[in-house]
MINU-517023 format. One record per residue (C-alpha): residue in one letter; x, y, z. Coordinates in steps of 0.1 Angstrom, whole numbers, padded with zeros to 4 digits, always signed. Example, Ala and Ser with C-alpha at 12.3 -4.5 7.8 and 13.67 -1.06 7.14 Angstrom:
REM MINU-517023
A+0123-0045+0078
S+0137-0011+0071
***
This chain:
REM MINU-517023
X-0126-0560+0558
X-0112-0532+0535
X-0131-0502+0529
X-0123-0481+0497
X-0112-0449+0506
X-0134-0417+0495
X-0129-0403+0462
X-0120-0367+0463
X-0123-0342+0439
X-0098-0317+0432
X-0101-0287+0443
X-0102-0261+0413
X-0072-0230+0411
X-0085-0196+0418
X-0080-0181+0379
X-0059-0155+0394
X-0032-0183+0403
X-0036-0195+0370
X-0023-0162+0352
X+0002-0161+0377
X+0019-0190+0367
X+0015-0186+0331
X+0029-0150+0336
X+0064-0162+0362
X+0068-0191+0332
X+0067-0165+0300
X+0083-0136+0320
X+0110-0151+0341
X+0127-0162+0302
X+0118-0128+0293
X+0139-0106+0317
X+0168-0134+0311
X+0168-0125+0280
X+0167-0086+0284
X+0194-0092+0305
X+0214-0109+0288
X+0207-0091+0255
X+0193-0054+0264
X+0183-0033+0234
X+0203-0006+0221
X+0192+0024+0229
X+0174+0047+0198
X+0196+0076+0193
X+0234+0078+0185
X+0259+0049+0181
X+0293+0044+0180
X+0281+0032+0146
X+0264+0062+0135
X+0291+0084+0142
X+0314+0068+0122
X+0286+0069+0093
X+0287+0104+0104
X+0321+0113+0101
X+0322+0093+0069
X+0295+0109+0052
X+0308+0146+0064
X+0338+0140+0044
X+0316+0145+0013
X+0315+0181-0006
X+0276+0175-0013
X+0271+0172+0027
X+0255+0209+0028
X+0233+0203-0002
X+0218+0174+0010
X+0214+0193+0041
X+0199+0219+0019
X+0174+0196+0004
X+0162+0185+0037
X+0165+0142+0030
X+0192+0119+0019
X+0188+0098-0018
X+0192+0060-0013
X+0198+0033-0038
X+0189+0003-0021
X+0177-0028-0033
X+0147-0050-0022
X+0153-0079+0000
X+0152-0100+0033
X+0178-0086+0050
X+0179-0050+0029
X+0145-0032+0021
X+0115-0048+0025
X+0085-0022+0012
X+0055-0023+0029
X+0018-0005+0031
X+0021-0008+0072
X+0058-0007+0081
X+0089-0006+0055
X+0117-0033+0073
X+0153-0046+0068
X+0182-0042+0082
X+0199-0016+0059
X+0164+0001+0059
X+0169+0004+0097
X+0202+0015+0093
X+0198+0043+0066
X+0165+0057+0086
X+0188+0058+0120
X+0215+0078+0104
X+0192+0098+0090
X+0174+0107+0122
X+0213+0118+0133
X+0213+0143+0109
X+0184+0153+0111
X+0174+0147+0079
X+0142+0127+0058
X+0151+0097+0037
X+0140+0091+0000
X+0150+0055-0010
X+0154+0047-0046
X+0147+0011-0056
X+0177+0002-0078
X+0174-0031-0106
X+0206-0050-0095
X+0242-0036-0077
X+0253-0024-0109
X+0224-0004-0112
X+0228+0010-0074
X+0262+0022-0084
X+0253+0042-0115
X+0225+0061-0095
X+0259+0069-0074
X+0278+0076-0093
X+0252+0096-0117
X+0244+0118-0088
X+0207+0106-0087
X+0211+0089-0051
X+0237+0103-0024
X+0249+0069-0013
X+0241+0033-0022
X+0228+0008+0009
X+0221-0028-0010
X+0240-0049+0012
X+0271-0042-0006
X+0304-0059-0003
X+0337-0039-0007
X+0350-0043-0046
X+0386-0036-0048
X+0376-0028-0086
X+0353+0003-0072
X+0371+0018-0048
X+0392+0044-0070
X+0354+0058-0078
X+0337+0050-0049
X+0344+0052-0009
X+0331+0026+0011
X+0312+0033+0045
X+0324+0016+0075
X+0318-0023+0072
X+0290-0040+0097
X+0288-0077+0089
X+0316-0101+0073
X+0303-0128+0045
X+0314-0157+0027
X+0301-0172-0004
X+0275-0202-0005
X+0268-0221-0036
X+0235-0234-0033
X+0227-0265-0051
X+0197-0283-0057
X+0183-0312-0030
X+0193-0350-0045
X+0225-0339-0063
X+0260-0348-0052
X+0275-0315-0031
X+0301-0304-0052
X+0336-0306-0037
X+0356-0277-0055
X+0349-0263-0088
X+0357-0278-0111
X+0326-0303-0099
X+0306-0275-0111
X+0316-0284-0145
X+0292-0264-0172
X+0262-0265-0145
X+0246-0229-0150
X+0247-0203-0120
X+0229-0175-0113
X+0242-0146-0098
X+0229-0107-0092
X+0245-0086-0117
X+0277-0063-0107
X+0280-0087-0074
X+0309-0091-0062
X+0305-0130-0063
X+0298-0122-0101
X+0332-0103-0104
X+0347-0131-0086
X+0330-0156-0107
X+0344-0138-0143
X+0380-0138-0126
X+0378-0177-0123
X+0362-0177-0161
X+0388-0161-0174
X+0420-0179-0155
X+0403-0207-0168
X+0391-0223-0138
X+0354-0223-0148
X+0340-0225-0180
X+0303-0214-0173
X+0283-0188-0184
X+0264-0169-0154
X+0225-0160-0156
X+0212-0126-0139
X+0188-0136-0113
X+0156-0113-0119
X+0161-0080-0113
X+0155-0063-0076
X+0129-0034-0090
X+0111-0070-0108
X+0103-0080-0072
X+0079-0050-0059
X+0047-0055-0046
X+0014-0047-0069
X+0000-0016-0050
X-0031-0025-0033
***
């Protein structure tokens, strides 16, 4: 005759275990990764200096030095200038506040309607240099000297979900775009218009001082 065998009950993990093997599962990925990929060091770049030497090539260098902070057009987005009551971010932000910090100097950013706009603070002597995630513009550079270039781009058209992609433009047809005002894209955009490639008339999209926050 077959007896059943005893049922056992499992024996509960001491809770110190427990965080152990949560802690080896998040932190064994977690020194991969700062391995792999350590963070740059705060302080000076081969990046900055090249800002550096850049910027010291201007005549206003010693007034701005003067005035204790650098005046920067910038523009508010993602990936630019993102204010905020806790902690300003973006990329350029980051940028501009590390090169700063080089010099020794305070920033005072300056929230620009569109690129166009950004330029003629320039170019008006109301903002020492523009950072809006500018793209060189062979048009501008006999009045203004670009920084050294970061990040390479290439145009998008983005279309709306359910309609066929278009294959080359003239699939566009008289389908309205909008584009930021004094882009380059919008430059490119009015070269194609007037070759005759394109028969559209581009919209502003809204402008980039339309987009800050209500203050609290």
């Amino acid at each position: 005759m077959t007896q059943p065998e005893p049922t056992r009950t499992p024996q509960k993990q001491p809770w110190w275990l427990r965080i152990l093997g949560v802690s080896a599962l998040v932190g064994a990925p977690l020194i991969w990764w700062l391995n792999a990929y350590p963070p740059a060091p705060y302080g000076t770049t081969a990046m900055d200096e090249r800002i550096t030497r850049s910027f010291e090539q201007t005549p206003q260098l010693e007034q701005v030095r003067n005035r204790g902070y650098l005046r920067v057009a910038t523009l508010i987005s993602p990936t630019i200038y993102v204010p905020d009551k806790n902690q300003t971010q973006g990329l350029e932000y980051d940028l501009v506040t590390r090169f700063a910090a080089s010099l020794g100097l305070g920033v005072r950013f300056i929230i620009a309607k569109n690129i166009d706009n950004a330029y003629k603070l320039v170019a008006e002597d109301k903002a020492d240099f523009a950072a809006a995630g500018l793209v060189v513009n062979l048009a501008r550079e006999n009045k203004f000297r670009y920084g050294p270039s970061y990040l390479s781009v290439r145009r998008q058209l983005i279309y709306r979900q359910g309609v066929d992609k278009p294959k080359n433009l003239q699939d566009i047809g008289n389908a309205t775009l909008a584009v930021e005002q004094g882009s380059s894209n919008q430059h490119w955009l009015d070269e194609r218009t007037k070759g005759g490639v394109l028969d559209i008339s581009p919209n502003d999209v809204p402008d980039s001082s339309d987009l800050t926050p209500p203050d609290d």
